[in-house]
NUNUVEX-518043 format. One record per residue: x, y, z of N, C-alpha, C in turn; residue in one letter. Coordinates in steps of 0.02 Angstrom, whole numbers, plus 50000, padded with zeros to 5 digits. Example, Ala and Ser with C-alpha at 12.3 -4.5 7.8 and 13.67 -1.06 7.14 Angstrom:
2
506604971650390506154977550390506604983550390A506424988850354506844994750357506455000250394S
//
This chain:
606
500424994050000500005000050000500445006250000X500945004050042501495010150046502045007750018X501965005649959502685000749935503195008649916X502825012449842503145016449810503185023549852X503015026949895503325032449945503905028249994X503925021550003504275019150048504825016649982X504715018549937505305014549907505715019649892X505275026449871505795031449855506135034949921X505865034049988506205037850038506715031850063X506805024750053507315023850063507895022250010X507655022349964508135025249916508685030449927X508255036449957508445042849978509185040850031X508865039150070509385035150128509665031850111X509555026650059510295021950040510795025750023X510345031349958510865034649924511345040049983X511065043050024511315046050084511695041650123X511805034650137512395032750165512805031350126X512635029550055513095028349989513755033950019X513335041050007513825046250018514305046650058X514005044350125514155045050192515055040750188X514765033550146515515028250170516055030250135X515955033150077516275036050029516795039150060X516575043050104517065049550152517255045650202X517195041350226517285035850321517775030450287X518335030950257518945024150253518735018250308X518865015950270518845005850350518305005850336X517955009050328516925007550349516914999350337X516614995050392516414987050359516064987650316X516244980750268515654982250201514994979750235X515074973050255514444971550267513854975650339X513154977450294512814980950345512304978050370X512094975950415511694976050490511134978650497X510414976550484509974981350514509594977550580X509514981750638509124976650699508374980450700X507864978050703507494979850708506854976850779X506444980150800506024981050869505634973850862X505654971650895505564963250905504824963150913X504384957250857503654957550882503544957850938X502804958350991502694958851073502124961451056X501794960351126501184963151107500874970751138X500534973951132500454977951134500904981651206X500594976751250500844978951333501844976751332X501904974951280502794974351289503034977351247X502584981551207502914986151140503604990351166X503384994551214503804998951248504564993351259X504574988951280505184985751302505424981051240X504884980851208505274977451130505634983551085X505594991151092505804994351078506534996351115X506204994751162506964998651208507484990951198X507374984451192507864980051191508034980851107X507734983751058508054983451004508504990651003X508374994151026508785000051029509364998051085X509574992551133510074993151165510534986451129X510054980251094510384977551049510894981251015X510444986350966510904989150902511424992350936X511384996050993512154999251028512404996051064X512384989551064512894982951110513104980151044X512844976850967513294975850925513704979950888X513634987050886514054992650862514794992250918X514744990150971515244992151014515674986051012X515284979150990515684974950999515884969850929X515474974850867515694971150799515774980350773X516144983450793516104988350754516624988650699X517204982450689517534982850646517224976350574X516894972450609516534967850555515764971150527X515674973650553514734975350531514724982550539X514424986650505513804991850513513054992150518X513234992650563512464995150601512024999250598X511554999850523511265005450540510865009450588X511085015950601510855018650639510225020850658X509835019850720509025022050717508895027650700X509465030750694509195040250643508965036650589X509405033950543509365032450480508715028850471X508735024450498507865019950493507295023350517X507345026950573506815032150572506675036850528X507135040350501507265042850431506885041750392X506815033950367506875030550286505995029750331X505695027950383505285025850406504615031550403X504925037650447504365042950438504375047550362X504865046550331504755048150267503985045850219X504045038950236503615035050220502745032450254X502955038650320502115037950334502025033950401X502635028550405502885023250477503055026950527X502835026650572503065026550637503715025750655X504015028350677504835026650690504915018550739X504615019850784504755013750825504025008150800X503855007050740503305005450709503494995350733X503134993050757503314986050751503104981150704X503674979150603503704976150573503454968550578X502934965750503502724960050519503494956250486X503454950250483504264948250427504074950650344X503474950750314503594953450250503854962550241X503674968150306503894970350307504544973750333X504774968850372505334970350368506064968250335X505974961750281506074959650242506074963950190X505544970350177505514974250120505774979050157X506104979850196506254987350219507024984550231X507194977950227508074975550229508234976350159X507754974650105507984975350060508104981750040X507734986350039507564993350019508294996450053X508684996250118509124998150138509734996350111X509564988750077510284985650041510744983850094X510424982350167510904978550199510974969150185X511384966150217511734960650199511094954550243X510864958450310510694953650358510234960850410X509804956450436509554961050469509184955650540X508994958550603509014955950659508114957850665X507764951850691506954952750715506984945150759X506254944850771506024941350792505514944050861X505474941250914504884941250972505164942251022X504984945051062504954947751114504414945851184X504554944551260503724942651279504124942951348X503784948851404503914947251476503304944951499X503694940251554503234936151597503604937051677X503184940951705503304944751776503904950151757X504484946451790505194949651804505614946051722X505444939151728505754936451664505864940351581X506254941451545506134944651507506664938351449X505944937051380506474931751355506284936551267X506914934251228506754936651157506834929951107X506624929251072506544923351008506874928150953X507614925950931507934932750899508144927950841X507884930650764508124931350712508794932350664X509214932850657509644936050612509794932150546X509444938050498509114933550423509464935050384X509914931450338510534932550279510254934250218X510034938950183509704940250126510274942950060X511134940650078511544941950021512104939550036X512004929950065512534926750070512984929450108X512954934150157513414935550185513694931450265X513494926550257513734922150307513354924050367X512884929950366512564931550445512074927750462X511834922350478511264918750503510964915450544X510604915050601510494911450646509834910250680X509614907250725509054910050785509194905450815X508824908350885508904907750969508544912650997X508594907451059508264910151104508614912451159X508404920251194508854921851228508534924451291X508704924351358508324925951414508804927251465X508814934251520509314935351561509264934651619X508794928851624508624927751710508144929751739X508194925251796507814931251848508184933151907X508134941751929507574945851894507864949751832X507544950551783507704953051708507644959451706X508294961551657508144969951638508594968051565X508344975351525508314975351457508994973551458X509384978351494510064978951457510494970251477X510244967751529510444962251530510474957751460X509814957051455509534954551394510004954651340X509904961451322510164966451258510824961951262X511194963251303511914960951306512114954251283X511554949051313511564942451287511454940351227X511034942651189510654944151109511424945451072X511744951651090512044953551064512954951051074X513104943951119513584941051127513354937351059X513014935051056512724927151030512894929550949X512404936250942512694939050870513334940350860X513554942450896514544944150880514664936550846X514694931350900514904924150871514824922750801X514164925550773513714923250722514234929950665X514384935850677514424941950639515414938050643X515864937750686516254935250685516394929650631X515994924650644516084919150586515904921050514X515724926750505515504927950420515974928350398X516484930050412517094933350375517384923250339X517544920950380517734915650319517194910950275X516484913050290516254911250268515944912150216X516164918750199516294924650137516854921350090X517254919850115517944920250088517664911450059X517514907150096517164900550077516904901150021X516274904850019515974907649960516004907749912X516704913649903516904915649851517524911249810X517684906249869518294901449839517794896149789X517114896249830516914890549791516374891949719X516284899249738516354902149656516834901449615X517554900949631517904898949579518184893249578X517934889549601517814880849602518654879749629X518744882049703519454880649719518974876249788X518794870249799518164868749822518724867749885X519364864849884519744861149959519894866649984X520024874249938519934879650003519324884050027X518774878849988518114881050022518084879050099X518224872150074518094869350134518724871350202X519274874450178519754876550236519484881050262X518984885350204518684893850256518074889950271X517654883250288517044884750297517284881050387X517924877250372517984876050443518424879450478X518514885950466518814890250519518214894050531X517484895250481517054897550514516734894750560X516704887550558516424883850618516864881550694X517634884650686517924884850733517724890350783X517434897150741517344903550781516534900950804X516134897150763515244895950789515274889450747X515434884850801515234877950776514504877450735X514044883050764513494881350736513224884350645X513964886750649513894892950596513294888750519X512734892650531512284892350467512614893150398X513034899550405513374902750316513914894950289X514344893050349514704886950336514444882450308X513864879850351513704872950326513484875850244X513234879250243512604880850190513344881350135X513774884950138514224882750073514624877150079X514654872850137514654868450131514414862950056X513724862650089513144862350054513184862549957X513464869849959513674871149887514114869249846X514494867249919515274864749853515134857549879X514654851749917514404845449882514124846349839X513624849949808513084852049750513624851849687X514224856449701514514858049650514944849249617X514974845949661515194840249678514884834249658X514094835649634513634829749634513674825349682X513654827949758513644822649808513154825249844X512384824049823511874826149873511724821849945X512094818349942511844814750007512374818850044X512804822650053513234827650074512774832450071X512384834950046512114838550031511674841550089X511084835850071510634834950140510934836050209X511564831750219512014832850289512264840750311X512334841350253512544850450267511904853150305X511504853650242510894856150251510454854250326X510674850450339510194847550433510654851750456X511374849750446511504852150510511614860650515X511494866150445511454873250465510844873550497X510434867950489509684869650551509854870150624X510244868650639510404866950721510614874350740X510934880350682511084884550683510344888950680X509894887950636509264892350625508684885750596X508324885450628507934882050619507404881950558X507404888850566507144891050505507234894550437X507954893150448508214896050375507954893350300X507844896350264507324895150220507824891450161X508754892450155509144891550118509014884150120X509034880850190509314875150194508744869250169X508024872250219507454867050191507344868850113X507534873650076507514871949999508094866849977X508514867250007508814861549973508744855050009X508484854150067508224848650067507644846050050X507214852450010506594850749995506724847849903X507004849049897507274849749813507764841949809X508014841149863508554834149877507954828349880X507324827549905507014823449944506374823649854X506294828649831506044831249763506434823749698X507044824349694507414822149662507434815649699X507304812149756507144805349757506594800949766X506154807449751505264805249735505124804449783X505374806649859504944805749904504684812449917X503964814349888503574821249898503274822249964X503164817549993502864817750064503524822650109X503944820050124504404822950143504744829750111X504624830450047504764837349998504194842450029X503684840050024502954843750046503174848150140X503354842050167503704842950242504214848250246X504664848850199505224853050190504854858450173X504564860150143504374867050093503954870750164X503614865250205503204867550238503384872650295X504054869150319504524872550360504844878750347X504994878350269505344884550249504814890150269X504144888450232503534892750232503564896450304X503784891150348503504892550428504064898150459X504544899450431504954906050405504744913350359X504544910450345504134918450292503334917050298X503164916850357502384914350372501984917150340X501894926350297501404930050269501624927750200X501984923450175502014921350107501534918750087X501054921750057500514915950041500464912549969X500984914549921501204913049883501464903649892X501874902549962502124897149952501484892649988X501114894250033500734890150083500044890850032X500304892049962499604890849914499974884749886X500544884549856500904879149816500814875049846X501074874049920501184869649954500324865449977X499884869249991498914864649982499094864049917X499154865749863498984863849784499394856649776X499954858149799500174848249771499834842349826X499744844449888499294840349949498704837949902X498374843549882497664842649848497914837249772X498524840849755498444833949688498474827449707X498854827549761499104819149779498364818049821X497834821049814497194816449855497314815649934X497634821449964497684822750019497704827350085X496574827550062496284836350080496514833750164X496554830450212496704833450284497374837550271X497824834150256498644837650243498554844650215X498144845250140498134850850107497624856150166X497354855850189496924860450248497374862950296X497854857150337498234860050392498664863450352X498924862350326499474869250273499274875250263X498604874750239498364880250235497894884150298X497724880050345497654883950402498194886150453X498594883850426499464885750449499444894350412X499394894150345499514899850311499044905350361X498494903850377497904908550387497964910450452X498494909850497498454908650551499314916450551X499294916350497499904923150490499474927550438X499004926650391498604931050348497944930250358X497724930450406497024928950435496454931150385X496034927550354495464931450312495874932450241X496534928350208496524930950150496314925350111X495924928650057495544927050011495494921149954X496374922049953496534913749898496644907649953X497054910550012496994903650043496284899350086X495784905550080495194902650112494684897450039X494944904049986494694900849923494834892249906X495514892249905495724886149884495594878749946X495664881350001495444878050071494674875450039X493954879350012493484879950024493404872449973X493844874949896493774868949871494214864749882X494494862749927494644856049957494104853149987X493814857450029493554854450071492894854350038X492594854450001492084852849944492204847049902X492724847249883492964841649821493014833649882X493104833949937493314830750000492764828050012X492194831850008491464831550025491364831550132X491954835250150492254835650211491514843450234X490944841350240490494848350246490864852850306X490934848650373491084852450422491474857750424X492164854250374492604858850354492334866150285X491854862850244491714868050201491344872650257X490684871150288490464875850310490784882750377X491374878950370491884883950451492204888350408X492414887850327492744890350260492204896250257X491664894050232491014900350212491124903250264X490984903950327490924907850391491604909050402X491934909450369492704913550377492554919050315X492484914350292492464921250211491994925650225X491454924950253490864930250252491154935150316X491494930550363491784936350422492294940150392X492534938950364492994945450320492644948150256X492364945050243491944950350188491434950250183X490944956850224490134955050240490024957050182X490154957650114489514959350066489484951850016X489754946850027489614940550027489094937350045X488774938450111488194938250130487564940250114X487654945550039487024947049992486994944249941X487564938849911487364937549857487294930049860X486624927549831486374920649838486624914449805X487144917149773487774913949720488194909349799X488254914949869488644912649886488254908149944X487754911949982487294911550017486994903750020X486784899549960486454895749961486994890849953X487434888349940487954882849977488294884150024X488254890450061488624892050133487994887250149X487384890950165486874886450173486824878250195X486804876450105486934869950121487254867250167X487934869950161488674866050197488334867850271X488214871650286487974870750371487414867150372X487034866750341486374859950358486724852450357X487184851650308487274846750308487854842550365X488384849350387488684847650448488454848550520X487834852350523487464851350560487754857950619X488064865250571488194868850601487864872850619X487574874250702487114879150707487314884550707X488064887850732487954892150714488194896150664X488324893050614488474894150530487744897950522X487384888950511486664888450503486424896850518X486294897250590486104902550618486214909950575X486824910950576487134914450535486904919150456X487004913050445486964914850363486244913150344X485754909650369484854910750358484774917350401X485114920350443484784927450467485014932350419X485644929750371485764935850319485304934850242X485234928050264484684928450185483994931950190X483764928350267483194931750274483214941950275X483524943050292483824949850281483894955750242X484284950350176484314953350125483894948950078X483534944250086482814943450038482484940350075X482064947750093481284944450164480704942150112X480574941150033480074936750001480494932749981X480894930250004481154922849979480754918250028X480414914049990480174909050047480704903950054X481164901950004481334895750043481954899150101X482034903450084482654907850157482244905550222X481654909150217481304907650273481164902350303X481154897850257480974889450260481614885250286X482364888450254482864886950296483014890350386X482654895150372482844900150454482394895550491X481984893950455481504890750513481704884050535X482024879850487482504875250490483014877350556X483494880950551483954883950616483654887350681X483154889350667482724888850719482504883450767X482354877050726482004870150761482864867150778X483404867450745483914864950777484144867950857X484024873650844484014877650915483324876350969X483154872350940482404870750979482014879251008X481974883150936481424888250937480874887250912X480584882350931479794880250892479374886250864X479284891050930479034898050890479084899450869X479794900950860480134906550786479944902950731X480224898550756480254893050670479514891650634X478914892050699478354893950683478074899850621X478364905650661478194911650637478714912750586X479154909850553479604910150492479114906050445X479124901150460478624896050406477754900550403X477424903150448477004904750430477014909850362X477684913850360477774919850334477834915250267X478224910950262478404909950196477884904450165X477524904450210476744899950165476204906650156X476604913250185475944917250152476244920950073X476894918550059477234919450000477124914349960X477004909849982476954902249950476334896349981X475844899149975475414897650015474964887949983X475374887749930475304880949891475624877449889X476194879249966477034875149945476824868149984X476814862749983476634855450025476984857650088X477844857450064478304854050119478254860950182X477964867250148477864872250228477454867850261X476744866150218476324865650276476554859950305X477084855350282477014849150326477584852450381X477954855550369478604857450407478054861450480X477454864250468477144869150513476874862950538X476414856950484476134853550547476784846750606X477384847650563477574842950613477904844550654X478104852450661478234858150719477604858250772X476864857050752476524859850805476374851250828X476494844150807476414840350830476844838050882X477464840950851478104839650894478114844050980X477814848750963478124853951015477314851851062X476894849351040476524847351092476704840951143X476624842451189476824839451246476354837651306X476234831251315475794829051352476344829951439X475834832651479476254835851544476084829951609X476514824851612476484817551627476404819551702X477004822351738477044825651785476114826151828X476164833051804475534835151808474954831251819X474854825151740474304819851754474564815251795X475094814551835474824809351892474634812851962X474664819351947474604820452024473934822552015X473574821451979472914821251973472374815152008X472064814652051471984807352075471394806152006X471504798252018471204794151973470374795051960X470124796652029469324801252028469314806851980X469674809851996469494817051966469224816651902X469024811151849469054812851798469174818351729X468484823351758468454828851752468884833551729X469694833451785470224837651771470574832951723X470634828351713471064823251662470674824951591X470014823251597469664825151524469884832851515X469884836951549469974845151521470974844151504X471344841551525471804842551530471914837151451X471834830751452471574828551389471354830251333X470734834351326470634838451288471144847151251X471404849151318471864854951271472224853051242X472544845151286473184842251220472944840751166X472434835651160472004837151093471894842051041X471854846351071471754852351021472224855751000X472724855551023473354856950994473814852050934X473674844650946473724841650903473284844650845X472634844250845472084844450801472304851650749X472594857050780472884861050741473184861050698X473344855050694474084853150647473824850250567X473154849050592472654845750510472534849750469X472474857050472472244857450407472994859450358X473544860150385474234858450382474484852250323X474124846050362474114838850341473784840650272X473454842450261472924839050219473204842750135X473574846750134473934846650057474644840350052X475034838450108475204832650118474864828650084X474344825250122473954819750108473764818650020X473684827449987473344826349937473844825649891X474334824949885474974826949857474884821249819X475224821849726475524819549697476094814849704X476414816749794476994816049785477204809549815X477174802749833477364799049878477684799449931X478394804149929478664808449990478134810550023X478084814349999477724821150044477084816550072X476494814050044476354810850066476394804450119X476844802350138477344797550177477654802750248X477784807550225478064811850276477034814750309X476734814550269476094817350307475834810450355X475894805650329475684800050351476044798450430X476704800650405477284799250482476874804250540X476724809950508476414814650561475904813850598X475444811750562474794808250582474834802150650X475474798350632475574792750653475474793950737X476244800050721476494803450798475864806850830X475254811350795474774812750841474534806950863X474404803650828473844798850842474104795150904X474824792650903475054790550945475154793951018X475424795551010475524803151069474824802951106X474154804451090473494804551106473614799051158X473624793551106473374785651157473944783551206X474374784251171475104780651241475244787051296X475254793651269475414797651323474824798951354X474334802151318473884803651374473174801151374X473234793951354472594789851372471864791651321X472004798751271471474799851249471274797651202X470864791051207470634786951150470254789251082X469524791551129469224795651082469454799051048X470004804151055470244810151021470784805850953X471144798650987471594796850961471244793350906X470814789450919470394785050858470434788250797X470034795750805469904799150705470744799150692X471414802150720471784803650681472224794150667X471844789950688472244783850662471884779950619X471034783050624470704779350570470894782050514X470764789350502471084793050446471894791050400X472234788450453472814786550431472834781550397X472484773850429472524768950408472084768350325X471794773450317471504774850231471954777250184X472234781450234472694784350183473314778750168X473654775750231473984770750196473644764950188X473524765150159473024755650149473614753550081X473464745550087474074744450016473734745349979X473804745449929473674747449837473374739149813X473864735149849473704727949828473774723249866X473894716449848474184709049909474904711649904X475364713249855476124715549868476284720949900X475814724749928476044730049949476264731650017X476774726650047476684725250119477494724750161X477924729950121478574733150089478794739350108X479424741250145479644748850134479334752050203X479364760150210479504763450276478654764550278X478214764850225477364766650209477144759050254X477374752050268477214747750292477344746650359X477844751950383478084754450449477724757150486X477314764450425476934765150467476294763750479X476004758850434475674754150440475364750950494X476054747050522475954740450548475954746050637X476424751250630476204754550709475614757150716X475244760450670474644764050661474034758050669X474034752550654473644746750647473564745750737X474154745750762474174743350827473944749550874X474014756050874473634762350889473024762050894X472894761150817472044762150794471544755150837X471874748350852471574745250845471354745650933X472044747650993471794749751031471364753051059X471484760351012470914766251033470254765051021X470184759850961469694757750934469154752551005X469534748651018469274743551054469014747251134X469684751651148469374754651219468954760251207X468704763051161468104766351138467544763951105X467434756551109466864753851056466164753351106X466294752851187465884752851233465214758251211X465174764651193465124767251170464474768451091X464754766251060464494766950991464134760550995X464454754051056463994747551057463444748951091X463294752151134462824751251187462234756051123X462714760651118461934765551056461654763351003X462004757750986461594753150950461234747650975X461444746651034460814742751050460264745951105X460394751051114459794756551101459364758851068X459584758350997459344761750955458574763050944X458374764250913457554765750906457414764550819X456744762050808456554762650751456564757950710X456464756050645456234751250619456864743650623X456844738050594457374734350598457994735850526X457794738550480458104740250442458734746750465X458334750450509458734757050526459144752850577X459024749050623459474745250664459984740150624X459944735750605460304732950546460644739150518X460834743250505461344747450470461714750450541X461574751550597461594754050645462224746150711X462134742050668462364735850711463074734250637X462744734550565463264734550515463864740050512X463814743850562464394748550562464744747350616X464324745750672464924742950736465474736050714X464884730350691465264723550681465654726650609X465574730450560466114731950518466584734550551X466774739250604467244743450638467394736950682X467144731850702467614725650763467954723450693X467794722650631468134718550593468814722750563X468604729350560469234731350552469964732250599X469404732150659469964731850703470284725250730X469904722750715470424714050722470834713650690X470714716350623471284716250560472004719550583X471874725450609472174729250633472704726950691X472254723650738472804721650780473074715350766X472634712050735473434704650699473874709750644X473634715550620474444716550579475094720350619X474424723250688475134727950726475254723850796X474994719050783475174713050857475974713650874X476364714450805477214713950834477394719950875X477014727550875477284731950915477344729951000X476544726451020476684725351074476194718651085X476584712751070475944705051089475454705151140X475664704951188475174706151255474584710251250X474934715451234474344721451233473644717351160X474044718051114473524715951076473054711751075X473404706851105473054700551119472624701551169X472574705451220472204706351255471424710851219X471924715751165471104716751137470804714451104X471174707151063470724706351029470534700651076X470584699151106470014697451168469274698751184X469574704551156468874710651200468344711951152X468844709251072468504710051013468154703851008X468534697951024467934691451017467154691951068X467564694951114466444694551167466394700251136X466504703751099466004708751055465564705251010X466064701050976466004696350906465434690450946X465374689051002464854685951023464164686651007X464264692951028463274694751003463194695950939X463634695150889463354696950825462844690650806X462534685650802462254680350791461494681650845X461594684150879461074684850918460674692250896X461034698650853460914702150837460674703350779X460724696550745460654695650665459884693850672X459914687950751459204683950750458584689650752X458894694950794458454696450832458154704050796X458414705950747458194713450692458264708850636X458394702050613458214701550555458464701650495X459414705850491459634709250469459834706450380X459614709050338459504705850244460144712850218X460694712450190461014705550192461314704350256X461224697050275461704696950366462414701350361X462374701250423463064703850463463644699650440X464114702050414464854698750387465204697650484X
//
């Protein structure tokens, strides 16, 4: 954003120390920049003051190997450009601000007090072969003060700024392929820092130059012991491990380098893109939630993440992708391009609060969309808001007032959310009738609400939909008789059912429609039997000619016959029980012969 004012003001300053060395004989060539160590807000102040006592502890004690630029100068090149002088750099910018200065190596990393303790995670990054490279960790005890610190940081660098010098000279021998006095300067650099990174690493170069990569690799581990994260070394062991086809381990290497230039999102895209070729979305995800975790919210690595985790068919993971992307970019959330597979992916991982989410932005930004509404109301019933989800579906059946699956979604919300209050009916004594029938009856009627709901279900074209009306029916009907004893009320919604599923034929006695069948059979045939007392006695009451009685006796013994049927097909839900009614159905079935004698009945009683 500030590339080109920041490029020309340190230009300005390069060219201004250009001047400067010109006139200063001896000046070291190689230059030094240290810069204010990440920390967080509450240690800013002391990540400043330990990089400012750094840079004047290695001036005093490498002032004939290194230059140091000075915090005039970087403040300089810094507020020129709009920065803050003591501004605290991420690594891409201060990486662009080492280069922009044209120094050799420059010093970062972290910073973090804990009480009195004061520890730094310190950097020093070689960006022109100049042998400067390392990290460590450095801490001055307890109890800690900067300059302690500072002092220790800045022993550790001398060692490191000390050993460049033959490792320069290494370098340059093995640019001109004099390789046995490479190797004389790379081990006098490791005499001054056994650990020396610049050594091994031309090491490294003059096996390369050598065709001896298994030398190669050895170099390359061991400048890690020096910097763990030097990016020189895992490329060539990523490139070594490349060349013996083992990519798993190449993939491993690259990953590490990445974990060095963490805002690169350039490499932690390459690096998911070959995961994803080799058919390996967990691997390709953690890479890239590695990346996102230094560029939080950027756009190609959430992109390419999204289709992994799509192509994967991994929902949980797609739908946590959409709800990243929409949290960094709310105008995503208006367009239904994106909206309706964010959607999906949370229904199907079963995220509520994705779900939640993104149906409150559809509904939002399109309040006549019915099916938005039809999904909110969906995330609603996962949250167990029966109401809401109520009053969402009502809205979008007054937009769509011919749609089946609202009304069935409204009636199997109001079947569901009724609740027979068990509690309550036992502390009712068994006398009371009275309060059991009133208390009986409101549950009733709350079921009963749910029918005229049912009944574009029922009429449906559709076998689904129909099947799903049928399931509903099942649950009132049931609910009535097992929870709260109410026969009467339960009978119409299981006679009704058992018409609607009746088989088609003798084969039809198959599939989830025979399920609910065979439970509804065993419902109906109950409610049936402990309510027939009833409709029996008023027929043999009846009044009036024998013909009007005969039709009046042909509807009871037709209703015992259906219900016998009934309970030999739903006898498997519960044997006992059934058998006991149809018990109750044979001394019914008794008096039919005596009822035939005695009205006469043309054609007899079946």
């Amino acid at each position: 954003m500030r590339a080109l004012p920041l490029l020309m003001a340190l230009s300005t300053a390069v060219a201004a120390t250009a001047t400067a060395q010109l006139a200063a004989p001896q000046q070291p060539t190689q230059r030094l920049l240290v810069l204010p160590f990440q920390a967080s807000s509450a240690d800013s102040a002391g990540s400043i003051a330990l990089a400012d006592a750094v840079r004047d502890r290695v001036t005093t004690l490498a002032k004939a190997k290194v230059q140091v630029i000075p915090k005039a100068k970087l403040c300089e090149a810094l507020k020129a450009s709009g920065f803050p002088c003591d501004g605290l750099l991420d690594d891409q910018q201060a990486r662009q601000l080492a280069r922009f200065l044209q120094v050799h190596a420059y010093v970062t990393g972290g910073y973090k007090k804990d009480g009195t303790n004061l520890t730094a995670d310190v950097r020093l990054i070689d960006i022109t072969s100049s042998g400067m490279a390392a990290s460590f960790v450095a801490t001055n005890g307890n109890p800690g003060t900067a300059a302690a610190l500072a002092d220790a940081v800045a022993q550790k660098l001398n060692v490191v700024i000390r050993a460049a010098e033959p490792v320069q000279a290494c370098n340059d021998d093995r640019k001109k392929g004099l390789f046995a006095r490479a190797h004389t300067d790379a081990q006098k650099a490791l005499q001054a820092d056994p650990n020396s990174v610049g050594a091994h690493l031309c090491l490294a170069t003059v096996y390369e130059a050598q065709r001896l990569p298994d030398s190669v690799l050895v170099e390359s581990q061991r400048a890690l012991k020096g910097d763990s994260l030097n990016g020189t070394a895992w490329e060539n062991i990523a490139r070594i491990y490349q060349q013996r086809g083992d990519t798993v381990k190449m993939l491993q290497a690259f990953t590490a380098q990445a974990r060095g230039e963490p805002r690169n999102v350039g490499k932690w895209l390459g690096i998911g893109q070959v995961w994803r070729q080799m058919k390996q979305p967990d691997s390709a995800v953690a890479v890239i939630q590695e990346g996102l975790k230094a560029s939080p919210g950027d756009p190609q690595l959430l992109e390419l993440e999204l289709t992994i985790c799509n192509e994967a068919g991994n929902y949980a993971c797609s739908s946590r992708v959409f709800y990243q992307k929409a949290q960094h970019d709310s105008a995503l959330v208006a367009d239904t391009a994106f909206l309706k597979p964010a959607i999906g992916a949370a229904q199907q991982a079963k995220d509520t609060v994705a779900l939640e989410y993104f149906t409150a932005a559809a509904v939002a930004h399109y309040p006549n969309n019915a099916s938005f509404r039809r999904t909110r109301a969906s995330a609603y019933e996962m949250r167990a808001k029966n109401d809401s989800a109520l009053v969402m579906l009502t809205a979008a059946l007054k937009i769509e007032p011919n749609d089946v699956g609202t009304n069935l979604q409204i009636a199997q919300i109001m079947v569901d959310r009724a609740v027979w209050d068990t509690t309550a009916a036992k502390s009712v004594p068994k006398s009371d009738t009275a309060t059991l029938n009133r208390m009986r009856a409101a549950f009733a009627q709350k079921l009963d609400s749910a029918k005229p709901y049912l009944r574009p279900g029922l009429a449906s074209s559709d076998s689904t939909q129909r099947l799903a009306a049928s399931v509903i029916m099942l649950t009132a009907g049931s609910k009535l008789a097992q929870q709260a004893q109410a026969y009467d009320r339960a009978y119409p919604w299981l006679d009704t059912l058992l018409q609607v599923v009746a088989p088609k034929n003798a084969a039809d006695t198959l599939g989830p429609k025979q399920q609910v069948r065979v439970n509804g059979s065993f419902w109906y045939g109950l409610s049936s039997v402990l309510t027939l007392q009833g409709p029996y006695k008023a027929m043999t009451e009846i009044k009036g000619s024998n013909a009007v009685k005969c039709n009046a006796a042909r509807a009871v013994f037709d209703r015992l016959t259906r219900t016998k049927s009934a309970l030999l097909l739903g006898r498997r839900v519960h044997p006992p029980t059934a058998d006991q009614m149809l018990g109750f159905v044979a001394q019914y079935e008794k008096a039919k012969p005596q009822v035939q004698k005695a009205w006469k009945c043309s054609p007899p009683l079946n």
